[in-house]
DONUZA-289686 format. One record per residue (C-alpha): residue number from 1; z, y, x. Coordinates in steps of 0.5 Angstrom, whole numbers. Layout:
+------+-------+-------+-------+
! voro !    zz !    yy !    xx !
+------+-------+-------+-------+
!  NUM !     Z !     Y !     X !
...
+------+-------+-------+-------+
This chain:
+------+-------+-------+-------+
! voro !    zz !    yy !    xx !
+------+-------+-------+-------+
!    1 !   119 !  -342 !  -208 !
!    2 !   120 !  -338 !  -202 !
!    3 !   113 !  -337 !  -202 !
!    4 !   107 !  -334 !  -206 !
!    5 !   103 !  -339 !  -208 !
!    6 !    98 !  -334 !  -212 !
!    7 !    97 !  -331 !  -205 !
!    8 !    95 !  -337 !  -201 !
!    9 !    91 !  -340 !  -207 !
!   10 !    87 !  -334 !  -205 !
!   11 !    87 !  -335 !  -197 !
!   12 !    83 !  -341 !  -200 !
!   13 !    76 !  -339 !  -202 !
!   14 !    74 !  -346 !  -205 !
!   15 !    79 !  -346 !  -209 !
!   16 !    76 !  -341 !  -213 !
!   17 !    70 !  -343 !  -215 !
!   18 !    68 !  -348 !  -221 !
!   19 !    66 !  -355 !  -221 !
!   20 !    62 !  -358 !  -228 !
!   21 !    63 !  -351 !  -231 !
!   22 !    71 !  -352 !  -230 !
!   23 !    76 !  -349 !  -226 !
!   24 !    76 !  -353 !  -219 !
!   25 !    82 !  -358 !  -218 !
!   26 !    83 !  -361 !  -211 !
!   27 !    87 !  -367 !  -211 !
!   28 !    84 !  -370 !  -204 !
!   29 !    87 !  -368 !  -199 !
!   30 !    89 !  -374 !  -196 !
!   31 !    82 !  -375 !  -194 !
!   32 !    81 !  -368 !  -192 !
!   33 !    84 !  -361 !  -193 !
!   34 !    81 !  -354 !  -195 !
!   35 !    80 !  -349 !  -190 !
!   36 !    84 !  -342 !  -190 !
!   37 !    79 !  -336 !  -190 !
!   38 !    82 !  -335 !  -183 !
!   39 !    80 !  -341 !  -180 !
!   40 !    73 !  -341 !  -183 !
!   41 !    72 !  -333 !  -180 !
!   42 !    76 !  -335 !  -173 !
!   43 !    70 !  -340 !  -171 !
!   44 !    65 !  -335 !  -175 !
!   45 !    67 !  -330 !  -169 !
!   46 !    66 !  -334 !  -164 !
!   47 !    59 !  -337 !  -165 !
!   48 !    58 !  -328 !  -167 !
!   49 !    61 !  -326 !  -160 !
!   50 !    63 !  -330 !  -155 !
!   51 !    60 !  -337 !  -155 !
!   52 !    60 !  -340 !  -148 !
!   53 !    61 !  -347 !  -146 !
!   54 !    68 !  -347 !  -142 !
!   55 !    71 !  -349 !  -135 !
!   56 !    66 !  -349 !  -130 !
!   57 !    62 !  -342 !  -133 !
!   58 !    64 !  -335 !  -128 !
!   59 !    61 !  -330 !  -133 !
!   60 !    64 !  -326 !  -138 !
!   61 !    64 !  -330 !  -143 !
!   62 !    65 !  -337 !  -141 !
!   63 !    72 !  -335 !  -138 !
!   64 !    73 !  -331 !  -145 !
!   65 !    72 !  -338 !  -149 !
!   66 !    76 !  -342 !  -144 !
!   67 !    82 !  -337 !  -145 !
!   68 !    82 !  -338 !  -152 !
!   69 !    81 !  -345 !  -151 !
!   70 !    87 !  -346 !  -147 !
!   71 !    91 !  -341 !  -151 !
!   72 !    89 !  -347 !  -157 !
!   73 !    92 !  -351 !  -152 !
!   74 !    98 !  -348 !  -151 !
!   75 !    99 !  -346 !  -159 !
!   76 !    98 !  -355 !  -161 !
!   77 !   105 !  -355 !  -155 !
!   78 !   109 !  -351 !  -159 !
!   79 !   107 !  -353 !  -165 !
!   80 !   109 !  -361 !  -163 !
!   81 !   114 !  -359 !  -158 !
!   82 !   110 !  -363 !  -152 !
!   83 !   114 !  -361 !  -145 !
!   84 !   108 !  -360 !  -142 !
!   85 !   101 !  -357 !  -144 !
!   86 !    97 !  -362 !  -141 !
!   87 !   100 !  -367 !  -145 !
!   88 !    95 !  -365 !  -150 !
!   89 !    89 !  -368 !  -150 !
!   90 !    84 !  -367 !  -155 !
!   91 !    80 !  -370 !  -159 !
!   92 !    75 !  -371 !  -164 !
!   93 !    80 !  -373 !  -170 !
!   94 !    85 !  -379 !  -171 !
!   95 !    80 !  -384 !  -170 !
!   96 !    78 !  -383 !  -163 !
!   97 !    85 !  -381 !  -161 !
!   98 !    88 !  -389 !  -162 !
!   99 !    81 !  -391 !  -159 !
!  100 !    82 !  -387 !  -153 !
!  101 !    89 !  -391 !  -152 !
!  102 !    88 !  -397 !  -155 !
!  103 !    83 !  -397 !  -149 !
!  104 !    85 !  -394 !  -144 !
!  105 !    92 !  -396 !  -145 !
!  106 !    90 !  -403 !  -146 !
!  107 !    85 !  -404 !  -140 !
!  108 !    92 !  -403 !  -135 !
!  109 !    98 !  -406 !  -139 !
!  110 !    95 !  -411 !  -144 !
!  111 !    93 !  -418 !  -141 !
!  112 !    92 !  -425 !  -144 !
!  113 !    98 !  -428 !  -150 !
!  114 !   100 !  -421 !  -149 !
!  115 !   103 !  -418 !  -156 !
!  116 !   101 !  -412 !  -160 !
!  117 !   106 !  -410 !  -166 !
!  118 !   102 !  -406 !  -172 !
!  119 !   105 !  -405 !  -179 !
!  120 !   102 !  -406 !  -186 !
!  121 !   103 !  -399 !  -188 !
!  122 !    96 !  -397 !  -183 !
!  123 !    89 !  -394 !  -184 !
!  124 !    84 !  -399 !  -180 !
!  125 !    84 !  -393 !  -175 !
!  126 !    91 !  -396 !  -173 !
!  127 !    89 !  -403 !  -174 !
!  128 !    81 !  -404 !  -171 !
!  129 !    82 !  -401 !  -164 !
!  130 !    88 !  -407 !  -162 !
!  131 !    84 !  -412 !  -166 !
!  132 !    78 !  -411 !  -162 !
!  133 !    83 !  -410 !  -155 !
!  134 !    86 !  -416 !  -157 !
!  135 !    79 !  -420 !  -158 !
!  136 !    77 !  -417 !  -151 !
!  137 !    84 !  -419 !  -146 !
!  138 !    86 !  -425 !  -151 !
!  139 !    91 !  -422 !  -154 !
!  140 !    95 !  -422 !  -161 !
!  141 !    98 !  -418 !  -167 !
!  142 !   104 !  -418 !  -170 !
!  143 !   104 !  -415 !  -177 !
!  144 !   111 !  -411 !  -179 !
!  145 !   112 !  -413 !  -187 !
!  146 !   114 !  -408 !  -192 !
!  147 !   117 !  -409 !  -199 !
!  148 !   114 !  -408 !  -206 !
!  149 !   116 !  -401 !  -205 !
!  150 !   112 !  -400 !  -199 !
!  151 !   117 !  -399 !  -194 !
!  152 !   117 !  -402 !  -188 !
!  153 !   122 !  -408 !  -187 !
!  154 !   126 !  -406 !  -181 !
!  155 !   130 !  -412 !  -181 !
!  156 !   124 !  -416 !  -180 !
!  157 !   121 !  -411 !  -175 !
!  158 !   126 !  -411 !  -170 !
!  159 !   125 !  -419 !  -171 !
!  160 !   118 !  -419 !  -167 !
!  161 !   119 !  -417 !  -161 !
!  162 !   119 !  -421 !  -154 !
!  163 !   118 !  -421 !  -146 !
!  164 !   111 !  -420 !  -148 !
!  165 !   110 !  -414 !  -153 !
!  166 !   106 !  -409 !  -150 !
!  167 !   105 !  -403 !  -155 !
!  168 !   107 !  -401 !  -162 !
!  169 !   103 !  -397 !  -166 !
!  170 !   104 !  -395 !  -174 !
!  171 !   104 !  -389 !  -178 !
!  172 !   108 !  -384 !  -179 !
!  173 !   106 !  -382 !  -186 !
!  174 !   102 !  -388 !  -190 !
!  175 !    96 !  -385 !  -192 !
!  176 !    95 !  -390 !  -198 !
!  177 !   102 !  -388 !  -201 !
!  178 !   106 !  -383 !  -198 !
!  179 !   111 !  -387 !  -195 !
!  180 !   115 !  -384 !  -190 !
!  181 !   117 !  -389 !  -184 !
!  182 !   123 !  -388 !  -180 !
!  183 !   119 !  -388 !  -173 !
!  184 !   125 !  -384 !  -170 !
!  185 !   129 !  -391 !  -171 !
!  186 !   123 !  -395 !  -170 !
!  187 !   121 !  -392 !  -163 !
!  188 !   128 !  -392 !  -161 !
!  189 !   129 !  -400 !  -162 !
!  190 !   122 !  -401 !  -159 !
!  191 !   125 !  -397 !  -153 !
!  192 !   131 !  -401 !  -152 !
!  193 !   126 !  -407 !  -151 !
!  194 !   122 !  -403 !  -146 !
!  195 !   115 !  -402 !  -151 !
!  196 !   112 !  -396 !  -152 !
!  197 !   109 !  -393 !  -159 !
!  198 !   104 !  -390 !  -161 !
!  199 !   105 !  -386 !  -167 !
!  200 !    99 !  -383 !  -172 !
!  201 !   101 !  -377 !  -175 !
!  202 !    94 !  -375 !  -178 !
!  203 !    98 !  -375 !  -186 !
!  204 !   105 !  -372 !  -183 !
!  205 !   104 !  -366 !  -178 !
!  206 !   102 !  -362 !  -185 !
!  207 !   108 !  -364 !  -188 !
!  208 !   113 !  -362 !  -184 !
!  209 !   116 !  -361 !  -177 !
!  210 !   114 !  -366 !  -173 !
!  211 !   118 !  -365 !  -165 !
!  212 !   115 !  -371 !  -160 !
!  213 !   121 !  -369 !  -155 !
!  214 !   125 !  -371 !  -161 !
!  215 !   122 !  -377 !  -163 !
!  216 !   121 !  -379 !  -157 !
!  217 !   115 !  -382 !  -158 !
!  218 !   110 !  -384 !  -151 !
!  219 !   103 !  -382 !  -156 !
!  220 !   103 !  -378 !  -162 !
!  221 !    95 !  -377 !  -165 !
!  222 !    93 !  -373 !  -171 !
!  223 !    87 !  -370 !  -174 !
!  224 !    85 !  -363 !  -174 !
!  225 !    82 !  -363 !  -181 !
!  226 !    87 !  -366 !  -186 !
!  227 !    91 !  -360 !  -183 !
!  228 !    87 !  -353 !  -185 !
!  229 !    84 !  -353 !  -179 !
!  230 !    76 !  -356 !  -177 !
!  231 !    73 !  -363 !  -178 !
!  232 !    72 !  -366 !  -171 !
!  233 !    78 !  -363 !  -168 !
!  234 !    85 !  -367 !  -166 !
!  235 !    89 !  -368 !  -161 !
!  236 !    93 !  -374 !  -157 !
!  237 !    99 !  -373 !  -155 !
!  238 !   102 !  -377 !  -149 !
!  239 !   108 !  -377 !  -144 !
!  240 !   105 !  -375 !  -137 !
!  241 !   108 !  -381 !  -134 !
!  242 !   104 !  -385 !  -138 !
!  243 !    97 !  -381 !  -138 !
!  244 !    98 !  -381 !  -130 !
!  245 !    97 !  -388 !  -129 !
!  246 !    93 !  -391 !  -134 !
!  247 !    85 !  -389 !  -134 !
!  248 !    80 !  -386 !  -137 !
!  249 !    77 !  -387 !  -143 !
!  250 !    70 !  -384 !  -143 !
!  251 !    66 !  -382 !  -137 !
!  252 !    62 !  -375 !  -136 !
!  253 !    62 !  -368 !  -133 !
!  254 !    69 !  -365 !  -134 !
!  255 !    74 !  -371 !  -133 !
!  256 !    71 !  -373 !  -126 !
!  257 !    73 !  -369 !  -119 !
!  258 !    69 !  -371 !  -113 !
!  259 !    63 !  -375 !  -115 !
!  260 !    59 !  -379 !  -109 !
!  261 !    54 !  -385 !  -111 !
!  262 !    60 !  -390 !  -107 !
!  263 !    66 !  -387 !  -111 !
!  264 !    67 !  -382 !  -116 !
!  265 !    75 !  -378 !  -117 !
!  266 !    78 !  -376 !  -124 !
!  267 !    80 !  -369 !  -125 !
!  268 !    88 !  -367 !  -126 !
!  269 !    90 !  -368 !  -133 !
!  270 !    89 !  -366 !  -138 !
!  271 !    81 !  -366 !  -137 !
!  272 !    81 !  -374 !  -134 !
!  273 !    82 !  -375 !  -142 !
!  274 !    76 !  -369 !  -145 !
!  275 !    70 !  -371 !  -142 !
!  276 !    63 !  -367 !  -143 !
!  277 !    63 !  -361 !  -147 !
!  278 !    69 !  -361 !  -153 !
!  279 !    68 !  -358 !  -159 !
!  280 !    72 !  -351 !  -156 !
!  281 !    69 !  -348 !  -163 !
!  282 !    74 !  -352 !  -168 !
!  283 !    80 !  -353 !  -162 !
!  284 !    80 !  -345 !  -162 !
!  285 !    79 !  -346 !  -170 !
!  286 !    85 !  -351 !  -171 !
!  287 !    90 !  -346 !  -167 !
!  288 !    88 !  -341 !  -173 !
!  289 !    91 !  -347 !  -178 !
!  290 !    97 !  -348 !  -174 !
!  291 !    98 !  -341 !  -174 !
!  292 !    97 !  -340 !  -181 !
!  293 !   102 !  -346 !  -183 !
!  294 !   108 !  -343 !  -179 !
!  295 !   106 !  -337 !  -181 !
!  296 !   107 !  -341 !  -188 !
!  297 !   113 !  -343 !  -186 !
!  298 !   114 !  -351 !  -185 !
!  299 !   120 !  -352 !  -188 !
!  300 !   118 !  -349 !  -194 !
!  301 !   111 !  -352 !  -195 !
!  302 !   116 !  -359 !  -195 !
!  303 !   121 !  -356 !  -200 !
!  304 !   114 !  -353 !  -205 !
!  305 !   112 !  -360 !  -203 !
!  306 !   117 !  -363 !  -206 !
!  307 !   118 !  -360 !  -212 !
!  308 !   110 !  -362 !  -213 !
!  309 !   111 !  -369 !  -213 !
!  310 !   118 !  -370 !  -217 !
!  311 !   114 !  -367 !  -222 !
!  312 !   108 !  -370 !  -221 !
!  313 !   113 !  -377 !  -222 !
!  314 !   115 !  -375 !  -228 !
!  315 !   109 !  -373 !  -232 !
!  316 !   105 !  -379 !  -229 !
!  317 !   111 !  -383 !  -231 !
!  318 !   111 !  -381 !  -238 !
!  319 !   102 !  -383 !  -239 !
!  320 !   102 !  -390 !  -243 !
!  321 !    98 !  -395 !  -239 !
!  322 !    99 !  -391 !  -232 !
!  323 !   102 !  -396 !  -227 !
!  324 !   105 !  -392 !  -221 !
!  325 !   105 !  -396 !  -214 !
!  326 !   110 !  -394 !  -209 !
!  327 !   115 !  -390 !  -210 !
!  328 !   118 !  -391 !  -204 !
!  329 !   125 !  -387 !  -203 !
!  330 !   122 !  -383 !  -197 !
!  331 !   115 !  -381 !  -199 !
!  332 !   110 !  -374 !  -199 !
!  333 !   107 !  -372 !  -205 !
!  334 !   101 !  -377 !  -206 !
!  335 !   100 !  -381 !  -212 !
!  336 !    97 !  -388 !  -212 !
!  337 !    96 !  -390 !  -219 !
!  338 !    92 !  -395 !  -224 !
!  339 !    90 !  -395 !  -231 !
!  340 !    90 !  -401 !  -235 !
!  341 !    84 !  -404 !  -237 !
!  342 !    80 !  -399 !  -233 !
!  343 !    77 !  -399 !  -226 !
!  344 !    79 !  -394 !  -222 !
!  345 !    72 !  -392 !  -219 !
!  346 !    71 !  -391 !  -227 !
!  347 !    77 !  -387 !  -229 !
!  348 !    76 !  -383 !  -222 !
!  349 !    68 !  -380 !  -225 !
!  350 !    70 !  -379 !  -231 !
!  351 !    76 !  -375 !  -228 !
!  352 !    71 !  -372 !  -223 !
!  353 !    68 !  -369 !  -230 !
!  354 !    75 !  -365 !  -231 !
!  355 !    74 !  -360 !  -225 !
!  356 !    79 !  -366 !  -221 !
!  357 !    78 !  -369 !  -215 !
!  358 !    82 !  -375 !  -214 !
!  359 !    80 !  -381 !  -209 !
!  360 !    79 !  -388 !  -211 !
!  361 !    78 !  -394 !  -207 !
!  362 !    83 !  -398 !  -202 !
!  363 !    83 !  -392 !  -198 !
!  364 !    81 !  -395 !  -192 !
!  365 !    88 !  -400 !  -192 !
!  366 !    85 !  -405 !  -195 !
!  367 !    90 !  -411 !  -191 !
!  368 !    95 !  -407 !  -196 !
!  369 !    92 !  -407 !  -202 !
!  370 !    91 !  -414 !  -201 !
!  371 !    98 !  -416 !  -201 !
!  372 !    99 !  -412 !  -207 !
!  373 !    93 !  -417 !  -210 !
!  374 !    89 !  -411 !  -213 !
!  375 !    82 !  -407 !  -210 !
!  376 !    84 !  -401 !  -210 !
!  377 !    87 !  -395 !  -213 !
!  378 !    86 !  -388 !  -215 !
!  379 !    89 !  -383 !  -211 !
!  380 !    91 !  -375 !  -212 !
!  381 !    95 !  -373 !  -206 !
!  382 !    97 !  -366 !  -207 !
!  383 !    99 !  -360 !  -201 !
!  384 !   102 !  -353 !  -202 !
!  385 !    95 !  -349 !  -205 !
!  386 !    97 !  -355 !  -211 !
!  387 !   100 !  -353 !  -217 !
!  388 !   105 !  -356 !  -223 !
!  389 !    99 !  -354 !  -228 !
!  390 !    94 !  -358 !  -224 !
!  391 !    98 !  -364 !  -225 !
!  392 !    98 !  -362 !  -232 !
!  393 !    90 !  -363 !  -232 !
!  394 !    89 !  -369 !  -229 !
!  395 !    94 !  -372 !  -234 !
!  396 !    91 !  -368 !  -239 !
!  397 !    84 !  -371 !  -235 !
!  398 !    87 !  -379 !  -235 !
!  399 !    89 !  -379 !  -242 !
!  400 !    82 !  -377 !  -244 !
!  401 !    80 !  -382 !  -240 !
!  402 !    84 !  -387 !  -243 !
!  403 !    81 !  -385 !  -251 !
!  404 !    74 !  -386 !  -248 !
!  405 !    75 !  -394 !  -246 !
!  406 !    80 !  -395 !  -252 !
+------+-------+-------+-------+
C-alpha cells in the first residue's frame, strides 16, 4: 500500500471512538463519509475568524470570505479538470444539482412527446426530477435495462434513441451496487445522436479521477459530503454553452443584474445559478477535502480501494447462507448482500450491536430492487480509512447473527 493507513485513520477523529463499548466500524460511506480533522478545523476557523457574507461586502472581512470562496471555486475546476471556473456551480448536494438541471435545462429544450432516457442503475434523485418534468411538458422515459449482474446493457441502450431524445442522465458509479458505467462510451454514443448527458458522479469523484473535459460530459453533479467534506455543499458542473442559454432555476439576490418592477436582468455565470447567500462556510470546507484527497493521492486511494473489495469478496463469499448481489466486472468496493431467512433490517441492528455500521433498505433505488424481486439489502461500502480487519469484523458480526435466528 502506498500510503499509511494508521495515519490517515488518525486524521478521522470519529474513528476513534467506540460504539455499544466496541471499537467503531464505519461501513456507510455510500450514505455519507466521515470528515478529516482538517476540514472540520478549516470551517471552525472561518466562523472564529473571518465570518462574513460573500460578493457584495467592501469591508475587510467580506472580501477575505470571498477570496476564499473563490479560491474553493477554482480548487473544484482543478479537481474536475473544468476548462472554466465559472463552469462550476454550487450547490446544496447532488440532490439539488439534478433538480437545478432537470429544471432549468427542461424549461428551454424539453417540449411535449419529447424523450428522456435514465437507467436502472439511478438513485431517485436521478430519476424523480425527469418523472416530474416530464408530467409538467407531457414528456416520457425511457429506461436502459441492466443484466443480472447489474450492468447496464449497452446494446439496448443505444436502441432507444430517436429525433426526440432530449437529455440523458445516469450515474456513473450506482450507489446500490458499486457498479461502474462506462459513461465515456456512453456520452459519446448520446453525442453522435446530438444528446446531452448528465452524469451524477455523488458515488465516483472519491474513488478515482474524474476529468469532465476528458469525458465530455455537458453536466457533471456530485455531493460534497460523501467526499470528506461537508453536508450541504456540492457542485454542478456544465459546459458554458449550455449554462449560457438555459435560465436559472431559483431567483433571489445574488444570481440577478438589474432589477426594475417591469424587468429583471440575471448576472454572469456562474452567480445566475447560486442565488441567495451560499453555504460559503461548507464550500471553503470541501476545498479542504479535495486537498486532502489529492494530497491522499487519487491513484492510490483506488489501488487500496481495490484491494478492500477483493478481499471483501472473498470473505463474504466464503459465509454460508450470505448471497452476494452484483458483482458487476467494473465496481467499487460496496458490498450488497442478504442472509437467508433473516430480514435485512433484523441482521443490520444485530450488526449494529458489534460497533458496525452497515445500511439497510433499498437504498433509495427502489425501481432496482424491483427488478430483482427483493425489498432490500444490507450495504457495507467501504473507503480508504477502512480495513481488511474491519472486514474480518463484520463476518465475524454476520456469523453471530446467523447463531442467533438459527
Amino acid at each position: 500500500m502506498a500510503f499509511d493507513i494508521e495515519k490517515i485513520r488518525n486524521d478521522f477523529p470519529i474513528l476513534q471512538r467506540r460504539v455499544h463499548n466496541k471499537p467503531f466500524v464505519y461501513f456507510d460511506n455510500a450514505a455519507t463519509t466521515q470528515k478529516p480533522l482538517r476540514v472540520i478545523e478549516r470551517m471552525d476557523k472561518i466562523y472564529l475568524e473571518t465570518n462574513s457574507n460573500i460578493h457584495r461586502g467592501i469591508h475587510y472581512l467580506s472580501d477575505v470570505s470571498t477570496r476564499q470562496f473563490e479560491e474553493a471555486r477554482e480548487t473544484v475546476r482543478k479537481f474536475i479538470n473544468a476548462g472554466n471556473d465559472h463552469e462550476v456551480i454550487f450547490t446544496s448536494g447532488t440532490t439539488a444539482g439534478i433538480n437545478m438541471v432537470a429544471f432549468s435545462y427542461g424549461e428551454k429544450y424539453v417540449s411535449e412527446g419529447d424523450e428522456i432516457i435514465i437507467s436502472s442503475l439511478e438513485h431517485h434523485s436521478n430519476i424523480v426530477p425527469w418523472q416530474m418534468l416530464c408530467e409538467r411538458k407531457g414528456a416520457s422515459l425511457k429506461v436502459i435495462p441492466i443484466n443480472d449482474y447489474g450492468e447496464l446493457l449497452i446494446d439496448e441502450y443505444e436502441k432507444l434513441f430517436s429525433s426526440k431524445t432530449r437529455i440523458v442522465a445516469l450515474t456513473h458509479v450506482a450507489n446500490s451496487t458499486g457498479t461502474k458505467n462506462p459513461v465515456k462510451k456512453m456520452i459519446g454514443t448520446a453525442h453522435r445522436n446530438g444528446v446531452p448527458v448528465l452524469v451524477d458522479g455523488a458515488q465516483a469523484v472519491q474513488h478515482g479521477k474524474v476529468d469532465v473535459q476528458e469525458l465530455d460530459a455537458d453536466f457533471y453533479v456530485f455531493s460534497g459530503h460523501k467526499m470528506y467534506g461537508p453536508t450541504g455543499t456540492g457542485v454542478v458542473y456544465g459546459k458554458e454553452s449550455i449554462l449560457e442559454e438555459i435560465p436559472p432555476w431559483q431567483t433571489g439576490g445574488e444570481m440577478v443584474d438589474q432589477v426594475t418592477f417591469g424587468k429583471t436582468t440575471f448576472n454572469r455565470l456562474p452567480f445566475k445559478f447560486e442565488a441567495g447567500t451560499p453555504n460559503y462556510t461548507g464550500v471553503i470546507g470541501l476545498a479542504a477535502a479535495i486537498q486532502y484527497i489529492e494530497e491522499t493521492g487519487l491513484n492510490d486511494i483506488a489501488s487500496y480501494e481495490k484491494e478492500l473489495l477483493d478481499y471483501g469478496n472473498k470473505r463474504l463469499s466464503e459465509i454460508d447462507g450470505l448471497n452476494l448481489f452484483w458483482e458487476a466486472e467494473n465496481k467499487i468496493s460496496i458490498f450488497s448482500f442478504i442472509l437467508e431467512g433473516i430480514h435485512p433490517y433484523d441482521a443490520g441492528m444485530i450488526i449494529d450491536k458489534y460497533g458496525i455500521a452497515v445500511r439497510t433498505g433499498n437504498h433509495c433505488a427502489q425501481p432496482f430492487m424491483e427488478r430483482f424481486g427483493i425489498g432490500g439489502t444490507i450495504r457495507a461500502s467501504l473507503v480508504f480509512y477502512n480495513t481488511c480487519e474491519e472486514i474480518d469484523r463484520l463476518c465475524e458480526a454476520i456469523e453471530k447473527v446467523k447463531e442467533m435466528f438459527s
